[in-house]
N, C-alpha and C positions, 0 to 999 in steps of 0.2 A: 508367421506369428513370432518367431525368433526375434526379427525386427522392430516388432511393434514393441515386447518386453524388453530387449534391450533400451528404445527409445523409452518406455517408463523408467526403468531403474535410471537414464541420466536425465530424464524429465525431474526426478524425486529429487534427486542430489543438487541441482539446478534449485529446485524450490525451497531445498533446506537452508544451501550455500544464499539464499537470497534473503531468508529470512534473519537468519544468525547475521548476514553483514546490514541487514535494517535495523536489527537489534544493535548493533554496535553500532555505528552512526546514529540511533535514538539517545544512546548513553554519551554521547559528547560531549552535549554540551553541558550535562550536567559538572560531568569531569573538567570541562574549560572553568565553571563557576565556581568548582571548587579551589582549582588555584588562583583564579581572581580573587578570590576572598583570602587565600592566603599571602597573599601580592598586597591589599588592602591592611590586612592585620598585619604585616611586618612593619609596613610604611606607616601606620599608624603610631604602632610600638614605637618606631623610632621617635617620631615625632612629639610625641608626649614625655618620652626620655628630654629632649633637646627643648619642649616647652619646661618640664620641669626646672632645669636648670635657671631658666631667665627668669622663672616664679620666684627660686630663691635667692635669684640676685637683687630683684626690687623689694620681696621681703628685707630681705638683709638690710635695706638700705633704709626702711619705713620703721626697722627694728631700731636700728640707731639710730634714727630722729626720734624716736621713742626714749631712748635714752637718753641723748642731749636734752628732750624738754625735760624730762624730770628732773634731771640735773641742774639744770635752770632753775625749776620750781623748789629746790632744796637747795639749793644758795638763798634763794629770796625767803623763805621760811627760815633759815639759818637769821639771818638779816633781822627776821621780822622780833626773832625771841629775845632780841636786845630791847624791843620796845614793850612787851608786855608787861602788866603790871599786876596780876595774879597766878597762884602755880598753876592753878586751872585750865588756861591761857596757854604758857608756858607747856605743860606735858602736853596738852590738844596740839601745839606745833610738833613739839619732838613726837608724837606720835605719827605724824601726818609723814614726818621727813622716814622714819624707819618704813612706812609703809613703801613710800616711795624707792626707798633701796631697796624692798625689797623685790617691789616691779621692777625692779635694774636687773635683779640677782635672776632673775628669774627668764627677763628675755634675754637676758647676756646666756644662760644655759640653752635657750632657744637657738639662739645663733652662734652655738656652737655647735649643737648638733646638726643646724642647717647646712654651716661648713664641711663637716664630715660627708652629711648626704650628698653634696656637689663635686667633692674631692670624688666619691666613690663613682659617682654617675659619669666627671670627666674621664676616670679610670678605666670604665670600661665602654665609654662611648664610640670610642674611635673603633674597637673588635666589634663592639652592635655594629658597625653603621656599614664594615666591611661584611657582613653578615648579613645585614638587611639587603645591602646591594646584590652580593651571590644569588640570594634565596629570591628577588626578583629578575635577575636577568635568567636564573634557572627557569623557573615557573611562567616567565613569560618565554623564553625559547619553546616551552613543554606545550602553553598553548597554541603557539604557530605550528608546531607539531601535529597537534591535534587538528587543528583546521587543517592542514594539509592532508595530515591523512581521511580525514571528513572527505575532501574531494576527490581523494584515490577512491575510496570508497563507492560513491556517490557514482562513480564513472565506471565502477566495477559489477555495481547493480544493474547498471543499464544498460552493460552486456551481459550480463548473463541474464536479466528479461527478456531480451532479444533473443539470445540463444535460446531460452525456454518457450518463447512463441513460437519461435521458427519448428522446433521440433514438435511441441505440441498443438500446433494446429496441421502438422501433418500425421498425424494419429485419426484414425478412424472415430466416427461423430461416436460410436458406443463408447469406444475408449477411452473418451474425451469425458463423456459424461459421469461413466464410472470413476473417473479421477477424481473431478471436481466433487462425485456425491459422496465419498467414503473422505475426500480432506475436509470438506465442510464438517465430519461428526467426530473423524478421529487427526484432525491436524497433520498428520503424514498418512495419506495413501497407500504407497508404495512402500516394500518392505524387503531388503535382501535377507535370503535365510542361512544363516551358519549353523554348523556341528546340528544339524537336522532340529534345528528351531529356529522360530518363528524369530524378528527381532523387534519384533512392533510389542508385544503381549508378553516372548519368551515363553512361548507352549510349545511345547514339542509336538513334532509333524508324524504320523506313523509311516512306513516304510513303503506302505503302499501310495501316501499322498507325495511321498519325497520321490515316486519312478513318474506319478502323473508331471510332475514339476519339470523334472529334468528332461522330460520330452518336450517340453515348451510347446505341447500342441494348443496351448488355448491358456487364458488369465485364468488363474485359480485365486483363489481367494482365503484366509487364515478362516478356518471354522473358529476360533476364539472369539479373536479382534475386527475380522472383517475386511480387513489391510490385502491390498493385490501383493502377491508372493512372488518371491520369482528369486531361479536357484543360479547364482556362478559361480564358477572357480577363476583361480587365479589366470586359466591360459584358454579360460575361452572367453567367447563374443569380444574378440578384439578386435 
């Protein structure tokens, strides 16, 4: 009987150890997706920095043909107020040319502030772009990482399957079946007990159940939880 409860306690720990590393290989790939997206939003960011720039250089240029035509258009109105022949006339042009300077005054302040915003963005484009670069060779190293370790993983579940078959199909058919009907209702089975409790539930064992135990004459079972119990110390069933 000794054998058979040894063989549960590292049947359990096989089942846990199996589960915890399927749970961690479930959460991969979310974690790869995470820094894909942050791989995507850097390279982004960058790019809209370095699209901005070339927006304000064709603005800047569409600015000053805005300027040059008005300019144009207030020479030839200047021209024109030699020929008029009422004041009416006359102020309807001078009004016409102030308006126009003042659309001068106005994107000429535009394209000063555009300048500024270009100055600033070349200023700190070059520390962006060696930043964007780090932060994707980082994050794309972190996801090879993680695909590798996915396959360490992957190759470390399907020995300890094996090792979990191999021992639990030489377990007697009761044994077998108690296993399987107490994981089916409590997720872990099998239970090592410390400091004379339970570790499945955390109820304390009385004195008399903790001598049935240490005799390892037969699977006992936690009166709480229902969990197979089963007592070692540190220098036995080695």
């Amino acid at each position: 009987m000794t054998e058979i409860l040894n063989a549960l306690a590292k049947i359990q720990s096989l089942d846990s150890d199996i589960e915890q590393t399927q749970k961690e290989i479930e959460a991969i790939p979310k974690k790869i997706t995470l820094f894909e997206k942050d791989v995507e939003k850097a390279e982004h960011s960058l790019q809209e920095k370095k699209k901005r720039v070339q927006e304000i250089s064709k603005e800047y240029k569409i600015k000053e043909g805005d300027i040059a035509a008005n300019e144009t258009k207030i020479e030839k109105l200047n021209s024109q107020t030699f020929a008029v022949k009422t004041n009416e006339e006359y102020r309807a042009l001078l009004h016409e040319v102030e308006f126009l300077k003042s659309e001068n005054k106005k994107t000429e302040d535009e394209m000063i502030t555009m300048l500024e915003e270009e100055e600033k963005l070349n200023s700190t484009l070059g520390a962006f772009e060696k930043e964007t670069t780090d932060t994707v060779n980082e994050h794309t190293r972190k996801i090879e990482d993680l695909k590798q370790h996915r396959e360490t993983l992957l190759s470390n579940v399907k020995t300890m399957k094996s090792d979990f078959e191999g021992l639990f199909n030489k377990l007697p058919k009761d044994a077998q079946e108690l296993y399987e009907k107490i994981k089916k209702v409590r997720g872990k089975a099998v239970c090592l007990v410390e400091d004379e409790t339970c570790t499945g539930c955390y109820a304390s064992l009385t004195p008399q159940f903790m001598n049935e135990l240490k005799k390892k004459g037969e699977i006992l079972l936690c009166a709480h939880c229902g969990r197979i119990l089963i007592f070692t110390t540190a220098d036995t069933d080695k």
